[in-house]
N, CA and C atoms as a LAMMPS dump frame, in Angstrom:
ITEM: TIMESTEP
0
ITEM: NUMBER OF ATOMS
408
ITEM: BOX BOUNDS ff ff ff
-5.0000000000000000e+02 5.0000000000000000e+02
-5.0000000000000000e+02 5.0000000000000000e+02
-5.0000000000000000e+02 5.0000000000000000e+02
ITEM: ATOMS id mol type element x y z
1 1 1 N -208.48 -239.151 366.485
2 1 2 C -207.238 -238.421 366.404
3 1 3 C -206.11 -239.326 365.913
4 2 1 N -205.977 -240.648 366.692
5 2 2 C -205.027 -241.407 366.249
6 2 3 C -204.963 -241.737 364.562
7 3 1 N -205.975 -241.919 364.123
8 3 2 C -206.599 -242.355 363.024
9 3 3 C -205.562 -241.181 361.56
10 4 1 N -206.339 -239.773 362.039
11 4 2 C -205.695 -238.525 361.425
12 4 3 C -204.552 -238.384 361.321
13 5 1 N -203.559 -238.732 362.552
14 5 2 C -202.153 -238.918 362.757
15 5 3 C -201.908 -239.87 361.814
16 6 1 N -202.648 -241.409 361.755
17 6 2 C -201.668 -242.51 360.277
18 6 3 C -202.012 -241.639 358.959
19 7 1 N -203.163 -241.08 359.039
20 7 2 C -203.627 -240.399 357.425
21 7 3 C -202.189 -239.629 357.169
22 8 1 N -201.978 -238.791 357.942
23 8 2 C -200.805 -237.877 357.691
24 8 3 C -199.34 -238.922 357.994
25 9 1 N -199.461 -239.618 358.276
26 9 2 C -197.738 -240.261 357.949
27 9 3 C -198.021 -240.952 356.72
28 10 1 N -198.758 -241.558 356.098
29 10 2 C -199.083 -242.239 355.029
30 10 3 C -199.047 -241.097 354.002
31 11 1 N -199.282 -239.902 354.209
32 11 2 C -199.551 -239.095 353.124
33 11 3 C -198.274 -238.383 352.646
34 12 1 N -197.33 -238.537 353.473
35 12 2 C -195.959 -237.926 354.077
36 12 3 C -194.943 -238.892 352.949
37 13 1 N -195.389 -240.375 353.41
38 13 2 C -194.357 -241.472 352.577
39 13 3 C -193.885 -241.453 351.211
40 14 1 N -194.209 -240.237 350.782
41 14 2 C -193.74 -240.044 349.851
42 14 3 C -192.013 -239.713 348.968
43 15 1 N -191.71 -239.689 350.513
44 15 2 C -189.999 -239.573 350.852
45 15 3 C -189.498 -238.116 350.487
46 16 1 N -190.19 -237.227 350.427
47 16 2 C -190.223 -235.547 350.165
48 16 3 C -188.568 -235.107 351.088
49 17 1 N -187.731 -234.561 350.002
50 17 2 C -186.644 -234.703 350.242
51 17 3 C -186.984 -232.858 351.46
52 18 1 N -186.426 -232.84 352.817
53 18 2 C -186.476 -231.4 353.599
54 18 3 C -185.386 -231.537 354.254
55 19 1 N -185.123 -229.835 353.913
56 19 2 C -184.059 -229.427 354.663
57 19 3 C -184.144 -228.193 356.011
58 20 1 N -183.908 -228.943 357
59 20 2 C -184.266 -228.093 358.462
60 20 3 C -183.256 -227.485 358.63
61 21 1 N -183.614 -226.001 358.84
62 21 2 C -182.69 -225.046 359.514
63 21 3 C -182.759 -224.593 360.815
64 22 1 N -182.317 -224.52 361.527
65 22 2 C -182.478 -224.056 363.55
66 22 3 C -180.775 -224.038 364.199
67 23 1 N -180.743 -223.278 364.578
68 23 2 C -179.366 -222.58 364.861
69 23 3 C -179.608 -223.767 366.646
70 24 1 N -180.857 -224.046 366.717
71 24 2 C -180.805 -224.673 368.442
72 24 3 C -180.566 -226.815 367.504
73 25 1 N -179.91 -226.77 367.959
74 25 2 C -179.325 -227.868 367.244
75 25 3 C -179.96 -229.495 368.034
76 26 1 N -179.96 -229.533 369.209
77 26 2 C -181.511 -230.412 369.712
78 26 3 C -183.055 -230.507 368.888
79 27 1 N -183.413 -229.103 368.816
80 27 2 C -184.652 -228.816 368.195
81 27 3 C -184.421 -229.861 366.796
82 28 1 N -183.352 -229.04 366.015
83 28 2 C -183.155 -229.448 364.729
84 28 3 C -183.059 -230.716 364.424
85 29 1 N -182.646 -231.304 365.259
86 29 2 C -182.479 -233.011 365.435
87 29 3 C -183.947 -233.643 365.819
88 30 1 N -184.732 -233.206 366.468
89 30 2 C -186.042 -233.543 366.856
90 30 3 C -186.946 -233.183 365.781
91 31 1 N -186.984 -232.238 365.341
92 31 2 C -187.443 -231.942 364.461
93 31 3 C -187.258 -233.193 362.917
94 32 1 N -185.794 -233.397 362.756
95 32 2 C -185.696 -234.236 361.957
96 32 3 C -186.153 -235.904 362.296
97 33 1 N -185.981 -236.09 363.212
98 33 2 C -186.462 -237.575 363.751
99 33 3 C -188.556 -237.711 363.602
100 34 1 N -188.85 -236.368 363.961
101 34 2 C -190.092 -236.939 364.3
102 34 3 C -190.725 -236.504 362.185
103 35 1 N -190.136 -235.698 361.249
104 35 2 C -190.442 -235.36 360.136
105 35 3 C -189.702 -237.206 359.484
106 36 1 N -188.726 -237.659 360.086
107 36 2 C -188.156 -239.022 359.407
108 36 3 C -188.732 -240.247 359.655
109 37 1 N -190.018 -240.141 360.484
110 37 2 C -191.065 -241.056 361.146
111 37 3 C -191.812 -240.911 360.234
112 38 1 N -191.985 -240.38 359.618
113 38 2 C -193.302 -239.481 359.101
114 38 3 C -192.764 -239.676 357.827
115 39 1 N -191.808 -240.457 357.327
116 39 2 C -191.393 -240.83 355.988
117 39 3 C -190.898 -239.448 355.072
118 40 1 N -190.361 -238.696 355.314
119 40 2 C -189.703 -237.642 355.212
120 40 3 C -187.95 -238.002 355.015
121 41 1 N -187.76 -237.365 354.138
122 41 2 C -186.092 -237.766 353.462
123 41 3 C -185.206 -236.311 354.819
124 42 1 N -184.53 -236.056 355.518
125 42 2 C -184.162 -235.151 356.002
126 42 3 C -183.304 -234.725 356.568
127 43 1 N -182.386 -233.598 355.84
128 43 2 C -181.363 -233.041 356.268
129 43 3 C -180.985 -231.843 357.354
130 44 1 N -180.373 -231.199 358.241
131 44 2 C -180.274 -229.968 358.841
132 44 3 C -179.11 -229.392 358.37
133 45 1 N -179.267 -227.921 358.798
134 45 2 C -178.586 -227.034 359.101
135 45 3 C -178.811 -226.254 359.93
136 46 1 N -177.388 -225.477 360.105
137 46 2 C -177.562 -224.941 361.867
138 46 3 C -177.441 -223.119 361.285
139 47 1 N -177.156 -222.773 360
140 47 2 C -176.934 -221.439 359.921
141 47 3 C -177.541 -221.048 358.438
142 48 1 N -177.793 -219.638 358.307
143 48 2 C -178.574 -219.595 357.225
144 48 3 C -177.183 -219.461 355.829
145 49 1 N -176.027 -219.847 355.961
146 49 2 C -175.224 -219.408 354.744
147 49 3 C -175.153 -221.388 354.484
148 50 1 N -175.185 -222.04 355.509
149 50 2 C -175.03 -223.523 355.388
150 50 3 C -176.271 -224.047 354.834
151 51 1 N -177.199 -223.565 355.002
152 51 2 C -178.434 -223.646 354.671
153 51 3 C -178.45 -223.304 353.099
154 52 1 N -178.152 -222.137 352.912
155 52 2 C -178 -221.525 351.213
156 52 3 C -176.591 -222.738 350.302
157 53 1 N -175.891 -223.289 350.907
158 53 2 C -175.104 -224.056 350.06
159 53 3 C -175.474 -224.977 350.268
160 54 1 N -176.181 -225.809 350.912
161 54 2 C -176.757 -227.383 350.535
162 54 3 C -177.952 -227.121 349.916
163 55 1 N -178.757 -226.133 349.837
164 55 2 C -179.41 -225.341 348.749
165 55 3 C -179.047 -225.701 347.285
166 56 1 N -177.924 -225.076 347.286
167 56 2 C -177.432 -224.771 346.178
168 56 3 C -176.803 -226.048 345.541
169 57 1 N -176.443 -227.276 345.981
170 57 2 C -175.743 -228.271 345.815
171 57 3 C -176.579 -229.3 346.223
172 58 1 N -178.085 -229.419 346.898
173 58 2 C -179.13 -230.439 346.745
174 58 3 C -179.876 -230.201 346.585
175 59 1 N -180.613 -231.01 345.895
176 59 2 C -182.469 -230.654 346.245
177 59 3 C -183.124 -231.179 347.131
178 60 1 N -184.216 -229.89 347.177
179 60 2 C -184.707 -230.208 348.591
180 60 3 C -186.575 -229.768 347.462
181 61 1 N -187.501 -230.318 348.805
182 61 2 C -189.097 -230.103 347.958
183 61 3 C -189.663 -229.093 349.166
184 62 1 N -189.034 -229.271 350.606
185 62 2 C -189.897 -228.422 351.285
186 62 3 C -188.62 -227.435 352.321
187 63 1 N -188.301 -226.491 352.875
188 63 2 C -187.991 -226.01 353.715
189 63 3 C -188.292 -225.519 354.547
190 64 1 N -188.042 -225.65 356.047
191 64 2 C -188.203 -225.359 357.539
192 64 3 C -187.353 -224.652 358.577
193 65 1 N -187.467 -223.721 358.231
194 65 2 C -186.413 -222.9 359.247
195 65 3 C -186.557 -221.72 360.329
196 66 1 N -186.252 -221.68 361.509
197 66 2 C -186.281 -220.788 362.092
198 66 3 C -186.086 -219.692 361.511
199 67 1 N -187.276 -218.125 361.816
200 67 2 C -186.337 -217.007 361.629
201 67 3 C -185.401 -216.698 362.156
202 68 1 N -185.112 -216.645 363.319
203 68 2 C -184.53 -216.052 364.157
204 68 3 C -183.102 -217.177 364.276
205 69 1 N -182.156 -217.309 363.069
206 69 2 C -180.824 -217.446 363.248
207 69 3 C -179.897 -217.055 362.816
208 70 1 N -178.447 -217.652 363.237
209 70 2 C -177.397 -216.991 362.734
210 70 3 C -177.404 -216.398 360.959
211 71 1 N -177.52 -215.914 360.836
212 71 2 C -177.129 -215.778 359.488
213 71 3 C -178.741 -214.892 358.551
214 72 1 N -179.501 -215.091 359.569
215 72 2 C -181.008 -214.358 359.218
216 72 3 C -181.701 -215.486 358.353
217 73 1 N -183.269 -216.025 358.893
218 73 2 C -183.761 -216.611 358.242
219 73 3 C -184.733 -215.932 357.161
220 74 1 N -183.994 -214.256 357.027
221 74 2 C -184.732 -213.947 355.654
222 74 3 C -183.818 -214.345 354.61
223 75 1 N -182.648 -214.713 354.726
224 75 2 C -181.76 -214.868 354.006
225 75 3 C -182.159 -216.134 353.512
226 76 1 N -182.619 -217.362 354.326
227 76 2 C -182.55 -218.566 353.497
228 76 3 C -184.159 -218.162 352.219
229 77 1 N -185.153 -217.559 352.948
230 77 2 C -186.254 -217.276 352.148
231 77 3 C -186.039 -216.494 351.175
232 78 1 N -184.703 -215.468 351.11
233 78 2 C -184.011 -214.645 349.701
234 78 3 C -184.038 -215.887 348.778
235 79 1 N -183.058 -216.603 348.87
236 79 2 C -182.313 -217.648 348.437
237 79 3 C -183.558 -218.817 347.716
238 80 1 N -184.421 -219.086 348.464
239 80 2 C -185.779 -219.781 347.605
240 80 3 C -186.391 -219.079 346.85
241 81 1 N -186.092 -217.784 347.101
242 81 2 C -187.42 -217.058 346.439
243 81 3 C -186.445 -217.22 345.091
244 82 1 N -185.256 -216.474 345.21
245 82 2 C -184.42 -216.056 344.067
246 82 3 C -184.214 -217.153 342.643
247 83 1 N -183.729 -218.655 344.283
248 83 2 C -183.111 -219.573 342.747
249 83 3 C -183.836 -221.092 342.677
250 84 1 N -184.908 -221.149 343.99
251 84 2 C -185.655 -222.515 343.383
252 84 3 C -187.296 -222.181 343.549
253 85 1 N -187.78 -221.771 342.455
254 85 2 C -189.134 -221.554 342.498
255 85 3 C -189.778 -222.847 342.567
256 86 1 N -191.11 -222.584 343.593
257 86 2 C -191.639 -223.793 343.595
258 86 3 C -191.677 -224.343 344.821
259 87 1 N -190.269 -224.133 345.414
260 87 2 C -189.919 -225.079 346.657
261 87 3 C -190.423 -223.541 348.128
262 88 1 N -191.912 -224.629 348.856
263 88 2 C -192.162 -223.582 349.87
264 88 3 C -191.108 -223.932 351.194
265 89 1 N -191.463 -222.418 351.994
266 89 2 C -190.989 -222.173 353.148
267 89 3 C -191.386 -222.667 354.573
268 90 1 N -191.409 -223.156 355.509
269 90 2 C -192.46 -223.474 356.711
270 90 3 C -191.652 -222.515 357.691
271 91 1 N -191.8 -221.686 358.401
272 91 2 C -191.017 -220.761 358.906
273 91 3 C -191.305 -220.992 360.551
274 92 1 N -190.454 -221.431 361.415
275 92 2 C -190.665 -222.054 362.462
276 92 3 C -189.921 -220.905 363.405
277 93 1 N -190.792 -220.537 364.23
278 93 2 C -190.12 -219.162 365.405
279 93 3 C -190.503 -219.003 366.726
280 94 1 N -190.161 -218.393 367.708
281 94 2 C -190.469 -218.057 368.645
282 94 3 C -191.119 -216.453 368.712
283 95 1 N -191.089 -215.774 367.518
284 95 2 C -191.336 -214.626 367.385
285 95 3 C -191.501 -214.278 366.156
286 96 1 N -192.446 -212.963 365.51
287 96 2 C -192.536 -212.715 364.071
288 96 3 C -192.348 -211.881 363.926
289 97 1 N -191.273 -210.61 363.219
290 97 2 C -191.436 -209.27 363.283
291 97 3 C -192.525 -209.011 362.802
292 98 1 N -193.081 -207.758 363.034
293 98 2 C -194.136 -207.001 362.157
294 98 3 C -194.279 -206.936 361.333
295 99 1 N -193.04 -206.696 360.212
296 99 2 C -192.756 -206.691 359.23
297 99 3 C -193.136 -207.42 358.475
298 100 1 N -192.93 -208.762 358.987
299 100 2 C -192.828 -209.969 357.936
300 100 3 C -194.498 -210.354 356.898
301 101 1 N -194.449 -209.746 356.151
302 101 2 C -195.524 -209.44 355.646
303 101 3 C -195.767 -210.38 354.158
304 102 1 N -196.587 -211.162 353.372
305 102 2 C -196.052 -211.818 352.265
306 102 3 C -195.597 -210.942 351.182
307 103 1 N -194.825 -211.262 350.423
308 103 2 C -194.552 -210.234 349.314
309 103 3 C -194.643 -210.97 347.848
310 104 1 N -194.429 -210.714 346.915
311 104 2 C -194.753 -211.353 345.441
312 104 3 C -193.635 -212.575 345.343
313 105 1 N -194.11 -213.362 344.888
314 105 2 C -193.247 -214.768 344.557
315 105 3 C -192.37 -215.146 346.202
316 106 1 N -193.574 -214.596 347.494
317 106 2 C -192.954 -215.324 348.99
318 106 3 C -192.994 -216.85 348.841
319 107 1 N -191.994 -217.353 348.691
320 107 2 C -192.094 -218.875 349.149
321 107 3 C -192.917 -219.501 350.371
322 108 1 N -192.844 -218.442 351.617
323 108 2 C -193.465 -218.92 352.78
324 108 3 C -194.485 -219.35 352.978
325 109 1 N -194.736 -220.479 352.735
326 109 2 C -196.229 -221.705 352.658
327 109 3 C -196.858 -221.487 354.047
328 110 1 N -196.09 -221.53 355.248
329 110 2 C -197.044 -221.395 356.934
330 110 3 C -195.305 -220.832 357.306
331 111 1 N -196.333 -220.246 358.589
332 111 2 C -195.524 -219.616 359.765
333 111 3 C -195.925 -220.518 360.957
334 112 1 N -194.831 -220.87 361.872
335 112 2 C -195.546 -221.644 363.254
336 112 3 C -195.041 -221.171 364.155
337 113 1 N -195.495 -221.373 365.396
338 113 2 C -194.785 -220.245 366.319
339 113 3 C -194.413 -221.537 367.738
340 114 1 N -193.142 -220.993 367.73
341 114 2 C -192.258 -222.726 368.479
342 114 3 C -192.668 -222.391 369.776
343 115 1 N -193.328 -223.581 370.579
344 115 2 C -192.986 -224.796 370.651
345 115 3 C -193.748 -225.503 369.569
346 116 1 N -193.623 -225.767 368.455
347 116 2 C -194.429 -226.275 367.791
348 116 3 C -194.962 -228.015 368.004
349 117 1 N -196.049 -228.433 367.795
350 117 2 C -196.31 -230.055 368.525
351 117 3 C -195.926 -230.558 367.07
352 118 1 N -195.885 -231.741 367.816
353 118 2 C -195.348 -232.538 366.204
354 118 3 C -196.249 -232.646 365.266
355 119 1 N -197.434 -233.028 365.91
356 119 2 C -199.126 -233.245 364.983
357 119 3 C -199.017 -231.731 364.402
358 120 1 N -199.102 -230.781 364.937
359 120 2 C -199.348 -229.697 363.883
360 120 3 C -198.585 -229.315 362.685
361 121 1 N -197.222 -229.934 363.084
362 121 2 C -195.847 -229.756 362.29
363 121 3 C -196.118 -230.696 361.68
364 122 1 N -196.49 -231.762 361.276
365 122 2 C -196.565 -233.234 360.132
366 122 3 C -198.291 -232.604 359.661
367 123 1 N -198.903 -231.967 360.178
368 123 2 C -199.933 -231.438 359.739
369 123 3 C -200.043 -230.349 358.091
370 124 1 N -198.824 -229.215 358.593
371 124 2 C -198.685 -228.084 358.104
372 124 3 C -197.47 -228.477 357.096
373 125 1 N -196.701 -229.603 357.144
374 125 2 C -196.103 -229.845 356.577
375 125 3 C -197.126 -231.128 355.216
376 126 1 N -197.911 -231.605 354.847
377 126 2 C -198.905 -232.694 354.412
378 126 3 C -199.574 -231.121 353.585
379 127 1 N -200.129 -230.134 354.235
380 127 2 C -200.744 -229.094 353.549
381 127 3 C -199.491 -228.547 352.874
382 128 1 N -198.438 -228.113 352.875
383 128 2 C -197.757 -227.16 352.067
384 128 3 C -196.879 -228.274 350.839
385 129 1 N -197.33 -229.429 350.645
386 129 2 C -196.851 -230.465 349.829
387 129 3 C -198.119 -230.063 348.691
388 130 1 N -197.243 -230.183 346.943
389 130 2 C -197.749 -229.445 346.213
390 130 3 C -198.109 -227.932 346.52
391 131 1 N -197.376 -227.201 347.123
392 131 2 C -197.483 -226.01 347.273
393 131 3 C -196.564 -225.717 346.269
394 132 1 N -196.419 -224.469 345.164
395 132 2 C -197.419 -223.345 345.051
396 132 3 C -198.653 -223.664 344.233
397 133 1 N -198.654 -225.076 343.928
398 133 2 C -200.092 -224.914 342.828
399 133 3 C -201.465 -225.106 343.155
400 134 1 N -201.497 -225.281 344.679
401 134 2 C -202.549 -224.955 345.328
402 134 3 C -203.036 -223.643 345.534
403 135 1 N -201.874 -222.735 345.711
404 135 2 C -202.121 -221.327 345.728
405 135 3 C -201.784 -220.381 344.977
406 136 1 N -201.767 -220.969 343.793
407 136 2 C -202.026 -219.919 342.728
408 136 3 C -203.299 -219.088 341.871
């Protein structure tokens, strides 16, 4: 196990610029510390319109965001789908509507359902790198 854990920080060092969204602002910080171990470049945000303008004004290669925040985390997945193709979603929640179903050109690479462990999160994050041309 330990072994699997260096494979995936080594595979990570690639300095993959991410931007975390979570309205719970601890999480978001933990989240960024244990993705910045893991050789991960990484920024937060706490709302989905703050989220859409450092969007819009950086680049980012992967995004991570709660659904369930201020501002709707379908909104930040509008916003990828619309104006940076290419760049997937990791959608981090305590809950999934029914709804949420994939649709044509979904950015959303994985769904995880919080408490998420860090190993699965540096896991799912190592798989959705080069995403979409794995899944096309």
């Amino acid at each position: 196990m330990e072994l699997a854990f260096r494979l995936i920080e080594v595979r990570a060092m690639n300095g993959v610029d991410v931007l975390v969204v979570d309205d719970d602002r601890p999480l978001c910080e933990a989240l960024r510390e244990v993705l910045t171990e893991a050789g991960y470049s990484v920024r937060c945000a706490y709302t989905a319109d703050q989220a859409c303008a450092m969007l819009e004004r950086d680049g980012y290669g992967i995004v991570v965001s709660d659904w369930s925040l201020p501002g709707d985390g379908a909104t930040v997945v509008r916003y990828v789908r619309q104006h940076l193709e290419g760049v997937p979603v990791v959608i981090i929640s305590g809950e999934f509507p029914d709804d949420m179903t994939p649709i044509e050109g979904d950015p959303v690479a994985a769904r995880l359902a919080k408490p998420v462990e860090a190993r699965v999160l540096l896991e799912t994050m190592r798989d959705v790198e080069g995403w979409p041309d794995r899944h096309h």
